[in-house]
N, C-alpha and C positions, 0 to 999 in steps of 0.2 A: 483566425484560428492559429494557434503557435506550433510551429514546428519543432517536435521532436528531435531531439539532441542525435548525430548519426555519428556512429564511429567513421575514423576516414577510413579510406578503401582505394586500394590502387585499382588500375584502369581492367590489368590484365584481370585480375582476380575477379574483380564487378562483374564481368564481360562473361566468365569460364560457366554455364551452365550446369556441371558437377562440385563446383568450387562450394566450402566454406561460407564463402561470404552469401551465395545464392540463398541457402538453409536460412545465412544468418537475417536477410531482407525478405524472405516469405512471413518470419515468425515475426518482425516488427512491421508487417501486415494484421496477422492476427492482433497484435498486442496495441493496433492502432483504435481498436473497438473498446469502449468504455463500458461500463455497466450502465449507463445512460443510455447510451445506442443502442436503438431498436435498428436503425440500417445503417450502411453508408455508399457512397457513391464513387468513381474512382475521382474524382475530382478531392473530395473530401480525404480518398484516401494517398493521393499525390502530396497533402499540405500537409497530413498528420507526418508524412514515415519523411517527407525531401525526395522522394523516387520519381524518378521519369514514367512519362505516361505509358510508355512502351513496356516498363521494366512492371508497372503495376500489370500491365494485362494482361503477361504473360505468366506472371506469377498469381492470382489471382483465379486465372482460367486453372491451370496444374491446382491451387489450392479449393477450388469445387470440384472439380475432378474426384480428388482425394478426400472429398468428406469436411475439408475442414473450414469451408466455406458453402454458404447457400446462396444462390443469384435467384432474385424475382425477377425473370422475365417483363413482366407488364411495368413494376419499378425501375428497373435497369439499375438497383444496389442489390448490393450484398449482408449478409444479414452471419452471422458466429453459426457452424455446421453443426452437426453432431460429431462429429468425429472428437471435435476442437471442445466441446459439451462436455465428452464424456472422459476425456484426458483432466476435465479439470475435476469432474466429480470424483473420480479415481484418486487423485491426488489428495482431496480433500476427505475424501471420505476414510482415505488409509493412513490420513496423520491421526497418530492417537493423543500428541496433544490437544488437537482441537473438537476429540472426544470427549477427553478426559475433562478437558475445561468446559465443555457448556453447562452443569449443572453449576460450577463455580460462579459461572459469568453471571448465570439467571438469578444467583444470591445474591451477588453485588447489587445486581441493578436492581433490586426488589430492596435492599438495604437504602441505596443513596438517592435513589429515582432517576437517576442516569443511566445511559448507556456505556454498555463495555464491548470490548470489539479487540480481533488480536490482525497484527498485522506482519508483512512482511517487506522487504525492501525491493525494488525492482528500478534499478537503475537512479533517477533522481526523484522517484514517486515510490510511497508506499501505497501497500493492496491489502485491503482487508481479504482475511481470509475466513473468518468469523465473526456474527455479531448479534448482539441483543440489544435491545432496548426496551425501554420501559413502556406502559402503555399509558400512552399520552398526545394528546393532538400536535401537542409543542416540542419536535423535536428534532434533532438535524437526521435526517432519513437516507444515512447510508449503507448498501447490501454490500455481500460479499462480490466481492470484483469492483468495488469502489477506490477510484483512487486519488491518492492523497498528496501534496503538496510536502516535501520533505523536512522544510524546513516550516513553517508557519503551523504546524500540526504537534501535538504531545505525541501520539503515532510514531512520527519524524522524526521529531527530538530525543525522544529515549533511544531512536538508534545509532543515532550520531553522536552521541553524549559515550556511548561505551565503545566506539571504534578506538583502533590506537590509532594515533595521533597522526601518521600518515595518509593512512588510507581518511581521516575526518578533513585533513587539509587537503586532500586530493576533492573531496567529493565539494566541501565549500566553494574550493576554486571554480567547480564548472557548474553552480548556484551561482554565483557573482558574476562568472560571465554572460549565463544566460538573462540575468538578473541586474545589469552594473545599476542602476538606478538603488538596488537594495542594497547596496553590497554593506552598507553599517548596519543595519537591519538585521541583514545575517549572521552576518559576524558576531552580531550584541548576544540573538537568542542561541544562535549554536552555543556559547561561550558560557552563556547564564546558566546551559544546559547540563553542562558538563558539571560545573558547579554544585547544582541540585541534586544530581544524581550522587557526585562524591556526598555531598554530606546529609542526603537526604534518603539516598536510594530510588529518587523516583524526578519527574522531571515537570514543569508547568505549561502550559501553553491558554495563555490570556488574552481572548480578541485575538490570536495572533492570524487565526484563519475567517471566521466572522467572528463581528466584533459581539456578538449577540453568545457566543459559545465558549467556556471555560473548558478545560480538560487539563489531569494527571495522567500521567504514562511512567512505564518503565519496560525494561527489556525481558526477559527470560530464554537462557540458555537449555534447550532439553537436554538430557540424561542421554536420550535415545539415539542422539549422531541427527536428529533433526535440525534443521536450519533456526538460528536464532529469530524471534520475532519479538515483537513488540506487543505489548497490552497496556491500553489504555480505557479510561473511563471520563467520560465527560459529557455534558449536557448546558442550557441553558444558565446563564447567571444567574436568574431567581433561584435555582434551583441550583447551582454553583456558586457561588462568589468564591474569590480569591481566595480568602483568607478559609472556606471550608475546604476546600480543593487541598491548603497545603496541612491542614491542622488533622481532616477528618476522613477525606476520599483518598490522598495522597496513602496514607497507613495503611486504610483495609483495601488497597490496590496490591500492596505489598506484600500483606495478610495472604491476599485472594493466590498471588504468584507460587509463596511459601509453599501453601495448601497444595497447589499444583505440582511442586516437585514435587512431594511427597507420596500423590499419586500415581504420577509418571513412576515413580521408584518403587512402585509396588507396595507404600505403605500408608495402612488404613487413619486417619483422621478418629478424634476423638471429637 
């Protein structure tokens, strides 16, 4: 199981109970829980976050305490609280981009037979924060709190394709470190990525994540002072190939994005 990337942390701060950095290792606790995860154990959650066994169960214990963790007793794991439930539904529930956009989403994917899903960036992983899909036996089945691979995803790629240029080589850098085996790999589609975006508006990702899945992406900035995310649209190859992805999905992605300012902006769609 791979270890989650930890900011460093000096001894004293680690150590200080009231500190910063304490808040900062409860919450990459929670954040160690996938949408996969039905439980997990503190063993499970020592390899996810790098934390000492001692540092998990004390934080752990204060985070069911406070709701935002559940222990099964008879299991001896831990399982996402309500507290930690309802901080997300809150959040989700009060973006109005991703009100505004699900009647959008359900047109796309009623048009191309794909799924569309909007995403947002969390360190070196994107999270779905929305999604649709088509109804279909065959299709990559991920919910919202699904997360995503930054670089091998169109998700990914549209949002690293419109960083500036900085902040895209800072985030590469610690892709390749954790990565050196990919590091041409990375380098190719971030770079391919950037490209598409300039002259296409939108971004590709081929087999990049399984080889069985195609998908376009692009980004969209709200109006609102909401955080930038990502929208993308993809599905299996029968059902994508390449060449419909850059000709035909690629466009009404972009279409779909349009539509959505417009709404966000208070204005009606003809």
């Amino acid at each position: 199981m791979r270890k989650r990337a930890q900011p460093p942390l000096d001894k004293a701060s680690a150590e200080s109970p009231g500190s910063a950095a304490t808040l900062a290792r409860g919450l990459d606790i929670l954040r160690a829980f996938t949408a996969s995860d039905t439980t997990l154990g503190n063993q499970d959650l020592i390899e996810r976050t790098g934390l000492p066994k001692a540092t998990i169960s004390r934080l752990t214990l204060t985070l069911t305490n406070l709701g935002y963790l559940h222990y099964n007793d008879r299991l001896g794991r831990y399982s996402i609280g309500p507290a930690t439930v309802s901080l997300g539904y809150s959040a989700l529930s009060s973006s109005p981009v991703v009100h505004i956009a699900r009647p959008l989403m359900e047109h796309l994917t009623e048009k191309t037979g794909a799924a569309v899903a909007i995403g947002m960036r969390d360190g070196l992983e994107m999270v779905y924060i929305a999604t649709c899909r088509p109804i279909s036996p065959v299709t990559l089945r991920l919910d919202v709190g699904s997360r995503l691979p930054i670089w091998r995803t169109a998700n990914g790629l549209a949002h690293l394709a419109v960083m500036e240029r900085a902040e895209r080589t800072s985030i590469v850098e610690q892709l390749i470190e954790r990565e050196p085996a990919q590091a041409k790999r990375i380098a190719s589609l971030v770079d391919q990525a950037v490209v598409d975006q300039s002259q296409r508006g939108f971004v590709g990702a081929f087999g990049a994540w399984y080889s069985y899945i195609n998908a376009v992406g692009t980004c969209f900035f709200p109006t609102d002072g909401s955080p930038t995310v990502s929208i993308t649209c993809g599905g299996i190859v029968d059902i994508l190939p390449r060449e419909v992805c850059m000709t035909s999905t690629g466009p009404e992605l972009i279409k779909m994005t349009e539509q959505l300012k417009l709404k966000l902006a208070g204005n009606d769609i003809a």
